[in-house]
Structures are given as C-alpha cells and as structure tokens.
N, C-alpha and C positions, 0 to 999 in steps of 0.2 A: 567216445562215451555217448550213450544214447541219453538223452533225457526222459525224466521221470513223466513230466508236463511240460505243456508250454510249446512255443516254438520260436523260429529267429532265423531273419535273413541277412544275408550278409551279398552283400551290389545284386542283388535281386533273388540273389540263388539259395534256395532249403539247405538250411545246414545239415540236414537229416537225410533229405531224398537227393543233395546232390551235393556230396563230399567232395569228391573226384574233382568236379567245375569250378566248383568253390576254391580247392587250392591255389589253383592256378590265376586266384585274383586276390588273392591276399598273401601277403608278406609278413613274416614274424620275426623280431628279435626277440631273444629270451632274458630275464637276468640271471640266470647262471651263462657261463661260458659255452659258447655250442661251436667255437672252432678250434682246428688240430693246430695247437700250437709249431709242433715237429715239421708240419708244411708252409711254406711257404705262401702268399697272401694270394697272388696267380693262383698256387694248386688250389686251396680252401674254395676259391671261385669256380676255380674245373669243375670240381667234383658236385659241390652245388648245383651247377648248370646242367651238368646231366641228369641231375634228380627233376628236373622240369621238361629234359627233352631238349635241349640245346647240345648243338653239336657243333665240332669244326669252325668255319669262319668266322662265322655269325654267333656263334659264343665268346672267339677271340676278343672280335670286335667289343662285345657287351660287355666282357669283364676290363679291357681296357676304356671303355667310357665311363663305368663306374669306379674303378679308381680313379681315375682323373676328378670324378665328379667329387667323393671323399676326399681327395688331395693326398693320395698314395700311390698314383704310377711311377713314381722311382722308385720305390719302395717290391713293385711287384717281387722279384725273386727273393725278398728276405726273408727269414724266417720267422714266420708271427710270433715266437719267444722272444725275440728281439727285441717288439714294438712295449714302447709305452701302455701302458692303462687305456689311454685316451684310441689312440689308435689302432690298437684292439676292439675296440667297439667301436668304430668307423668302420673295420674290415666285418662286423656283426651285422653293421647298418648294412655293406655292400649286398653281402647275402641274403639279406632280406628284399632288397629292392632289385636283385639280380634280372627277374622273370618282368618287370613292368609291371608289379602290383597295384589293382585299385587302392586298396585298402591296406595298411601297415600299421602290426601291434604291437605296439610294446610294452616289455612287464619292467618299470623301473629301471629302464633305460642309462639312467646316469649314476647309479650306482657305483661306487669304488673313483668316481672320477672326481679330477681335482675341479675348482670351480672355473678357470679358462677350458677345460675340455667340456665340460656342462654346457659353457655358454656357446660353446664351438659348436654342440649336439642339438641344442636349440635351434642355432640359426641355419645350420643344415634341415631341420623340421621344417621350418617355415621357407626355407626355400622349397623342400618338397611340393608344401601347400600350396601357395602361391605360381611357383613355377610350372611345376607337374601335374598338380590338380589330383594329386593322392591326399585322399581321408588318413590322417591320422590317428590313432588312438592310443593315447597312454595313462596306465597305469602311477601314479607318481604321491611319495609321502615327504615332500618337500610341497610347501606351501608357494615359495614362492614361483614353483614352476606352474603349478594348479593355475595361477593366475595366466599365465602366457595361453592360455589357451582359449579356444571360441567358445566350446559348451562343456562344463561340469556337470556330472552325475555323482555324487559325495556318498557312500554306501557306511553303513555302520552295522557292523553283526551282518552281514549278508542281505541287509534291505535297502533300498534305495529310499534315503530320506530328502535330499533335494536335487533339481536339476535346472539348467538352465544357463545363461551366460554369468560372467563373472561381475557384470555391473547389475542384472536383474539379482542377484541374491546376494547382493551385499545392499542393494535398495529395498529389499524386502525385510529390512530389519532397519531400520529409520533411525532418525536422531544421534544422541550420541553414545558410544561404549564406556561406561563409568566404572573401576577397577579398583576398590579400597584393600589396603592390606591391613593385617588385623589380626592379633593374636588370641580372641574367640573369633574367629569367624562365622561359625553358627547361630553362636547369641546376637554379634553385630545385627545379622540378615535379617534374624527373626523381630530384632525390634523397627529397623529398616522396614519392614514390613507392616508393622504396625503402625508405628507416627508416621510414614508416607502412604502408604497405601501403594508399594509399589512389589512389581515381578523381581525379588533379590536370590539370587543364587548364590553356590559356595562351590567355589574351582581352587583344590588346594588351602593358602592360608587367605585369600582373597575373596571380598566378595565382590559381582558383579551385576550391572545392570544396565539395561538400556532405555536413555530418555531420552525427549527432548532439550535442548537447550543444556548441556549438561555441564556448562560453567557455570551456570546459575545455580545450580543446585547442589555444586560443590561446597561452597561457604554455606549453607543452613543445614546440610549433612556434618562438616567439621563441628559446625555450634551447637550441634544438638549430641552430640558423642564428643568431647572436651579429652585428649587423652586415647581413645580407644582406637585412631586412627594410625597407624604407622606412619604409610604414604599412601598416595593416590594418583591415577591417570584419566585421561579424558581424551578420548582418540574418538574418530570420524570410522564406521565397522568396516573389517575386513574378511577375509572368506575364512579365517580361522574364528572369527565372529559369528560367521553363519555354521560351520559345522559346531560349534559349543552350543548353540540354540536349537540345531536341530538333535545334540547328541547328549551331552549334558557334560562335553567332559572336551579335554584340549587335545587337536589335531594331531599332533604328535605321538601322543600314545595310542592311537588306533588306527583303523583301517586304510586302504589307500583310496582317495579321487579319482575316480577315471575321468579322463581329461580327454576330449572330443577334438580332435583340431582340423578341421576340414571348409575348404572350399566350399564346396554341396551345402554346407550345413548353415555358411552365414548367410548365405545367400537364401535359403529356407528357411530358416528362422529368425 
C-alpha cells in the first residue's frame, strides 16, 4: 500500500522506493495463524526459506539452528496440528527470524497463549534483543507486557498521544493516583472540584485523580462527603495511569501500545 503522505524508514531503507531491500531485513509474525498446519514444522521452514532465496545446505543448516534456538529440534518432523498453542507460535517466531532479520514485528504476539507460554515468548524476545541485537517491535493490549519493553508509543483513535520509556511517562504524571468509588460519580467530581480545587475525572462508577501526597488528602476527601464514598485506593501511577490521562478512558477498552524493544534504541535514548 502506497501512502497517502508522509514517509518512513525502516534500518535505513525507503519503505516506498525500496520494498524489495526492505524485506530482506525485516521479519514479521502475524496474529492470525500464517502456517500450514498439515506440514510438518522442518516443511513450514523449507518453504519459507525459499521465499528469501535460501537453498540446499545452508538452509538445512538455518532451519536446524532455529529450532534449536525455539527448543523444537525434536519436534522437527511432526506435524504442526499436533503442537500446542504455545509452540505454534514458536514455529511463527522461527519463520519470522528464519532470514536474520534486523527488525521483527509483531502484531499481538501472545494471543491465544496460556500465561507460562507468554512468559516463555517474552524471554525469547529479550534474548533476541540482548543476544542478537534485533529491534523488536510489538504491537500488545496487555498492560503488563507494555511494561517489559524499552520505548512506548500508546496510540488512541489513530494518533500518537505518548511516547517514551516506561519510567519517563509514568513520571510525567507525579504524586499519587486517588480512585474514589461512588454511586453519583458525576456529582461527587463536580463538587470535588469545587471545595478542592482540583483536576477530577469520571472512569466508570469512579472518580479519579492525581495528587500529591495523596494519603493526606484521603481523610479530608472522606470528611467532607460523610457517606457518599463506597471505597477508595491510593496507588504510586502506572502506564494504565498514563494512557487514562492521555485518553480519558481505561486501557483495556481501546487501542493497542506499540512497544519498542530494541538494543539500538536504549542505547539512543
């Protein structure tokens, strides 16, 4: 797809004026399924390997070092309808990483997978990073993966509302996150607003806010509303804190993080 405006490189190369170079340094998993169940986890790799121009020894070779490296060389002749969830997308991962990719995308990567295969999918990432020196980048609507990563970009509706590491923008919102439950929430906020003089929001039946000191100003919030409080929390912000600030609304229900996870990039920024 050509774009409208705009342009964008990817390890140095025009997405535009040089598709062709471009593939050849970038590796993609998808999250729909993109291999042949009916073949075995060796073929799925064959056939891949020739879509890059690998042939003969020198492919054998490559497809036996990456399963090894996913921890599926016994596994080579079985048939991927066989494999687990989890190992399914290992043999996703192999094919993407098959050709020595600079750069590896992934769209929601851990999808469908129990949480030790997530955590399994993880720590092969950062060995990537670390070991290989491949740029990661994932797509992810789990929060707590958002975190494992070096640079965030948090997009809402199609725009980029924050970026940066994961300890810059949860320190660009200060103090502490104050969470009252409330059955008006509306009227709460708006009188909240009034007798404090403070920035009060309405997330659901809650309202929320961010202070300083914000044990302190739990008891003169309960004494001045006797009753109208359900319950309340007082937590230190986290990146589900910064996307509600940037967006007005809980992580959950919206868009995905792209998640940045690269060598290159901590070292640059």
């Amino acid at each position: 797809m050509v774009p409208s405006a705009g342009s964008a490189q990817i390890a140095g190369l025009d997405v535009v004026r040089e598709p062709s170079a471009l593939r050849r340094h970038i590796g993609v998993v998808f999250q729909a399924q993109s291999i042949d169940p009916k073949l075995t986890a060796y073929e799925n790799l064959w056939h891949q390997g020739h879509l890059y121009g690998l042939r003969g020894p020198a492919l054998k070779q490559r497809i036996e070092e990456i399963l090894t490296r996913v921890g599926l060389l016994d596994r080579a002749r079985d048939r991927v309808e066989k494999f687990s969830g989890g190992m399914q997308r290992r043999i996703e991962l192999a094919k993407g990483l098959l050709h020595h990719p600079q750069v590896l995308l992934l769209d929601e990567p851990t999808t469908g997978l129990d949480p030790g295969a997530r955590r399994d999918l993880w720590q092969y990432l950062q060995i990537l990073r670390d070991q290989e020196k491949v740029s990661v980048i994932v797509t992810a609507h789990l929060m707590e993966e958002a975190e494992r990563c070096d640079r965030l970009a948090i997009l809402n509706e199609g725009q980029l509302v924050a970026l940066g590491t994961p300890e810059e923008l949860t320190r660009e919102i200060g103090g502490d996150v104050v969470l009252l439950e409330a059955r008006e929430p509306e009227k709460l906020a708006e009188r909240i607003r009034s007798l404090f003089h403070l920035d009060a929001s309405v997330l659901g039946q809650h309202v929320r806010l961010e202070i300083e000191n914000g044990h302190r100003f739990v008891p003169d919030v309960v004494e001045a509303f006797p009753g109208e409080i359900q319950s309340l929390s007082v937590s230190k912000p986290t990146l589900e804190d910064v996307f509600i600030r940037q967006t007005g609304h809980r992580f959950w229900n919206e868009e995905p993080v792209a998640a940045h996870s690269s060598e290159k990039s901590r070292k640059k920024h």
